[in-house]
N, C-alpha and C positions, 0 to 999 in steps of 0.2 A: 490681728491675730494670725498668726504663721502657723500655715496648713502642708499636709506634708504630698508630694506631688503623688498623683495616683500610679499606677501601675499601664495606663496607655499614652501616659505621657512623657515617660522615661523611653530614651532610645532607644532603638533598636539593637541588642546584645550582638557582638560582630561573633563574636563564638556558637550564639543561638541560630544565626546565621548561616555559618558554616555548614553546623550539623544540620540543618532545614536540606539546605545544597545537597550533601554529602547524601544523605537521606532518597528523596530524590532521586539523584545521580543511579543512583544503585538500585532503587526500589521502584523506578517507574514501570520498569519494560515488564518487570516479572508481574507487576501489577494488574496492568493490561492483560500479558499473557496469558496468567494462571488464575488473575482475580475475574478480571472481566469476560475472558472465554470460558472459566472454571462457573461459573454463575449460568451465562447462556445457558450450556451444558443443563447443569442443574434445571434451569426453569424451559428447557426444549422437552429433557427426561421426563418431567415431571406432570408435563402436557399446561404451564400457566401459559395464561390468553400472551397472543404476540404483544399486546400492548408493552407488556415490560420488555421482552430484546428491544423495542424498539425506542424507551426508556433507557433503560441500560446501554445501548450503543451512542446514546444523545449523552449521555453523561461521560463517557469516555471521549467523544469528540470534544464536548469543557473541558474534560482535564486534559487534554493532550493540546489545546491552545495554552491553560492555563500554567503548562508546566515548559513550553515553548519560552514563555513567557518569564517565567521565572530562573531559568539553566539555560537562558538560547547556547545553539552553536553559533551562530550568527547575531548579533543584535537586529542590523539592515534586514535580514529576510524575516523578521517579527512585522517590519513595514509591508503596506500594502503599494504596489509599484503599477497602480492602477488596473489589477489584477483580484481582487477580491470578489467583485459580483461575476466575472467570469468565472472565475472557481467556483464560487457558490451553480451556478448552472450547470458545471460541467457535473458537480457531484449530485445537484438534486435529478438531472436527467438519468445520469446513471446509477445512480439508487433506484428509480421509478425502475426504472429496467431490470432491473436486480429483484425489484418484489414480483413484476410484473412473470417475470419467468419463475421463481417460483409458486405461485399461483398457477401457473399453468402447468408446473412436474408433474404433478400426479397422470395426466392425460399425452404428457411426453412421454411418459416414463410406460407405460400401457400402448402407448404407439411403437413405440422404437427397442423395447427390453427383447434382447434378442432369448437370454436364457437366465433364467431369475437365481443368480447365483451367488446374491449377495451373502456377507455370513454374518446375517442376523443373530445366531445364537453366540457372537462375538460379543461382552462389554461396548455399551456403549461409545465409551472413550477409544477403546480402540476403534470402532467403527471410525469414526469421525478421524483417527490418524490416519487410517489404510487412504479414507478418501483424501485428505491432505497431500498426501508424496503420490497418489494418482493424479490429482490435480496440479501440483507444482510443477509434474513432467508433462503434462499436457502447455502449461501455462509457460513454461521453460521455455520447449521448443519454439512453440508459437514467437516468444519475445523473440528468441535469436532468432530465426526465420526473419522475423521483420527487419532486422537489422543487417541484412543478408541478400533480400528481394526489395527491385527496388518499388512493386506495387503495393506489398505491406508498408515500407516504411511512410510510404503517401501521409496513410493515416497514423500511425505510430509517430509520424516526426511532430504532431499535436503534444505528446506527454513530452517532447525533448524540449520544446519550444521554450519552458521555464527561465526565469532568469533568477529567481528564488527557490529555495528548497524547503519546504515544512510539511505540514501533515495534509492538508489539500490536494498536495501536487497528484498522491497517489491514486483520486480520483477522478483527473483532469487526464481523459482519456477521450478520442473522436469514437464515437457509439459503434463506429462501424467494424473499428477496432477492438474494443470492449466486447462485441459480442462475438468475432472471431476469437480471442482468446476462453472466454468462456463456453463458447462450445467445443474446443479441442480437450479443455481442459475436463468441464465435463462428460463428453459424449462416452469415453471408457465407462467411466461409473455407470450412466442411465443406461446402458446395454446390458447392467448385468444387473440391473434392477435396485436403482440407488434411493433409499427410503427418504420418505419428504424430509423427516424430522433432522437427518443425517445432514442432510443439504439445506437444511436451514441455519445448522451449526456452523457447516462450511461455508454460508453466506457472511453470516456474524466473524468469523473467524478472519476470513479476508479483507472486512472492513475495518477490523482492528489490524492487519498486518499491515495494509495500508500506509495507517495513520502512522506505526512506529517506521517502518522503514522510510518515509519520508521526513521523520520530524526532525523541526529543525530544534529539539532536545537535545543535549548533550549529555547524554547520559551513556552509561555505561553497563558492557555483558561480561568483559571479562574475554574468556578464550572462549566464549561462547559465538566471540564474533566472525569464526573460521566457519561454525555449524551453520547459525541463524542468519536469514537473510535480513537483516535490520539497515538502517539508517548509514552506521557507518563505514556498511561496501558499498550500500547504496549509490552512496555517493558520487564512485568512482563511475558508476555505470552513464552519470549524466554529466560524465566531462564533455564539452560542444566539439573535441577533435577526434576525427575519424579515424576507425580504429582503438584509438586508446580508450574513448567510453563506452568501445561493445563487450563488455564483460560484465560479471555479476548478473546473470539477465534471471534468477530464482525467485519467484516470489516467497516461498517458505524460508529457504533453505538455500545453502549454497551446493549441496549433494550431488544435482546433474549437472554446476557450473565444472564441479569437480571433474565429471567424467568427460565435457566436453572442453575442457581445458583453456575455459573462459573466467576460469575464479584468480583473481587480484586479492590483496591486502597489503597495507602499510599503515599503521597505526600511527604513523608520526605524520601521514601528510596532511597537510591544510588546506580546507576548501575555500574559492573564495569568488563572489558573482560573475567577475568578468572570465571564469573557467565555464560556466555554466549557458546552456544554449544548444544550439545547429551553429558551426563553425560557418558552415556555406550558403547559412542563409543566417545572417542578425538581425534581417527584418523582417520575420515568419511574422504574420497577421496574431495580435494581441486578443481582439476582440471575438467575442465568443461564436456569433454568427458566420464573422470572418476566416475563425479555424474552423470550423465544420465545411465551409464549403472549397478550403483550399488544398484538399488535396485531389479533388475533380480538377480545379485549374489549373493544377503542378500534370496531370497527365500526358506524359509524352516528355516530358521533361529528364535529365540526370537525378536522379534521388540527391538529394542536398545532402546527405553524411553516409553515405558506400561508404562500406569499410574498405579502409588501405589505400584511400582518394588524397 
């Protein structure tokens, strides 16, 4: 008796396909962006238990693999080049440090406020932008700085080291570094008395910008890519040759790359691993124990990627 094939057994439609792509392509970043920072928001305002940000941010990191995965730019950087559980440490260390200083704002922010001037009676969402472009210019500097002196790049040459690009890279950062940019970038705000709930948003917020401007998604903004600091200037910033990867250095925005005459674009260029690295060092230490203690041992040393070397 001849039965008629079910509906999971018939192949996959190359048109169904497409538009899945197409889909995607177009609707991730905004997704992330305005769904998953638009919700935080929502449940920050609303005062629900952190359990959910902290849900909600664990499900944007699935989809930002799961969509790596289905649109790479890269197929090879979806592989793991024996770099996985170092990633995984570099970002659960620096997460812990991330809650661990928020936890502590309230008692910063009471220590160090020099004059309580925040504008609270501001929309929340605006709150949350004013500190955004306060932070990117704190966080800006500090990047180029490091790429500039050669005792910052010590630690900063840890984030260059990659040989892959995807959504990890963003948090694979030496702690020592990590917490230097996070207090330049915050210390303006806590002076003028920067609300927990505010900086909790701004926590969430960068751990989603993170994941898009690393990913190694292929996806698309549009002429939003001259505004947004995303993935595909990204890029340029982690060419391994000196000088030509010190640009883009914005975590938001490309805004202060703008004024400091550091902003790049070419839509048609292709990236590809053997671009990727320290030019002056291809054997920077892999291992995770190994990067944290090697920019004590580089001391005294030429910085491995001085710009214009």
């Amino acid at each position: 008796m001849s039965t008629t094939p079910t509906a999971a057994r018939l192949p996959a439609s190359p048109v169904t396909g497409s538009i899945r792509h197409t889909v995607l392509r177009y609707g991730y970043a905004p997704l992330l962006l305005l769904g998953a920072n638009g919700a935080a928001v929502h449940l920050i305002a609303s005062n629900a238990p952190r359990g959910w940000l902290l849900a909600l941010l664990l499900g944007a990191v699935g989809l930002s693999f799961l969509v790596e995965h289905i649109i790479p730019y890269e197929v090879e950087w979806n592989r793991s080049h024996g770099d996985a559980l170092r990633d995984v440490l570099h970002a659960v260390v620096n997460e812990v440090a991330n809650l661990v200083s928020l936890a502590t704002l309230p008692l910063i922010t009471a220590l160090v406020t020099v004059a309580d001037l925040w504008p609270r009676q501001w929309p929340f969402v605006l709150q949350l932008l004013f500190a955004l472009l306060v932070f990117d210019f704190g966080v800006t500097l500090t990047h180029f700085a490091s790429h500039k002196l050669p005792l910052l790049w010590r630690f900063h040459a840890v984030h260059h080291s990659v040989k892959r690009f995807y959504g990890f890279n963003g948090l694979m950062k030496h702690p020592v570094h990590q917490a230097l940019e996070m207090t330049v970038g915050v210390l303006p705000l806590v002076l003028i008395g920067l609300p927990e709930d505010v900086a909790t948003a701004l926590a969430f917020c960068t751990a989603i910008q993170l994941l898009l401007q690393h990913s190694n998604a292929d996806y698309r903004m549009g002429a939003l890519r001259y505004v947004l600091a995303l993935n595909e200037g990204h890029r340029f910033h982690h060419l391994k040759w000196a000088g030509i990867g010190d640009v883009n250095f914005g975590l938001f925005t490309h805004f202060w790359d703008c004024l400091l005459g550091t902003f790049t674009a070419d839509p048609k260029k292709r990236f590809t691993t053997e671009e990727l690295g320290i030019g002056k060092q291809p054997d920077y230490p892999t291992a995770y124990f190994a990067q944290i203690l090697e920019p004590f041992r580089t001391y005294g040393r030429e910085a491995p990627r001085r710009p214009g070397r």
